[in-house]
N, C-alpha and C positions, 0 to 999 in steps of 0.2 A: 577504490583503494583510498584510505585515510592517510592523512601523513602524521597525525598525533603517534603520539608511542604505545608500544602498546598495553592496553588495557584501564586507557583514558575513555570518557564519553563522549560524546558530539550530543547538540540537541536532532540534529538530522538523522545522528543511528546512536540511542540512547543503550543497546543492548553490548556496544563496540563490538560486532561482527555486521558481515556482510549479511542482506535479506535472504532466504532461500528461494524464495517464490515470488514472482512480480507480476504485475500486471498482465506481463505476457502471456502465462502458461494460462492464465484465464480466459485470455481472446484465444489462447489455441485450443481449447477444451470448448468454447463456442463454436467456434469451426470444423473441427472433427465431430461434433455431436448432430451437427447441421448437416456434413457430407455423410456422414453415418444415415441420418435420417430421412434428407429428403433424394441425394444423388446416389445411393448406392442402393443397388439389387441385387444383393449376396445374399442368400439363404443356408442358413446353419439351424442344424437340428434341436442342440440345448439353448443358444442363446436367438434372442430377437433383439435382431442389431437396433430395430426401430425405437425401443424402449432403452437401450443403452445410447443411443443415439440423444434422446430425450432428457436422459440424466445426466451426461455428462454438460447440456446444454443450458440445464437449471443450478448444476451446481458453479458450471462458469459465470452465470447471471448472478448469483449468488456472491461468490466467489468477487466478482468485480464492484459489486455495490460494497461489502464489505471492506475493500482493498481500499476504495475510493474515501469509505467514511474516514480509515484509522488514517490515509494520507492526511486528509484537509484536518484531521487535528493536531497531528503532527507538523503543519505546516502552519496551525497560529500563529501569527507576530503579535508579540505584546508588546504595546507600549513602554518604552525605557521611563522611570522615574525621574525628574527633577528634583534636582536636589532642593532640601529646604532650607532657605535664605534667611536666618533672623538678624535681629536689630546688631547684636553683637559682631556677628562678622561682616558686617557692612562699616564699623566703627573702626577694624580692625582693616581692611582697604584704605582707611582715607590717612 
């Protein structure tokens, strides 16, 4: 939750709404594609759990390198500028 008003930006949520999808739903599409895959022995006639199992486990792989990159650019700090000092406003101090 923001405390800006609404329909101001942040650099942390430049779109001003919340994300839909985090991190999480990635580790849990790794984990269900994993118990899908290696710990379950449910057999269904149209679907092979084994290959949905696989896919949902490349797309969370996927899914999390992706997530990870647009974080750490989103998360650049750039250096603040110094201001520049010339002869005049130093004349202007004394």
């Amino acid at each position: 939750m923001f405390l800006e008003a609404p329909g101001t930006r942040t650099l942390s949520n430049p779109y001003g709404r919340e994300p839909i999808m985090g991190l999480g739903i990635f580790i849990i599409m790794i984990a269900v594609g994993a118990i899908l895959t290696f710990a379950s022995d449910w057999e269904l006639e149209a679907v092979n759990l084994d290959v949905v199992g696989l896919i949902l486990m490349g797309v969370g792989i996927f899914g999390t390198a992706v997530y990870t990159s647009v974080l750490r650019r989103r998360r650049m700090v750039v250096p603040p500028v110094a201001p520049t000092v010339t002869d005049d406003d130093r004349r202007d101090l004394l």
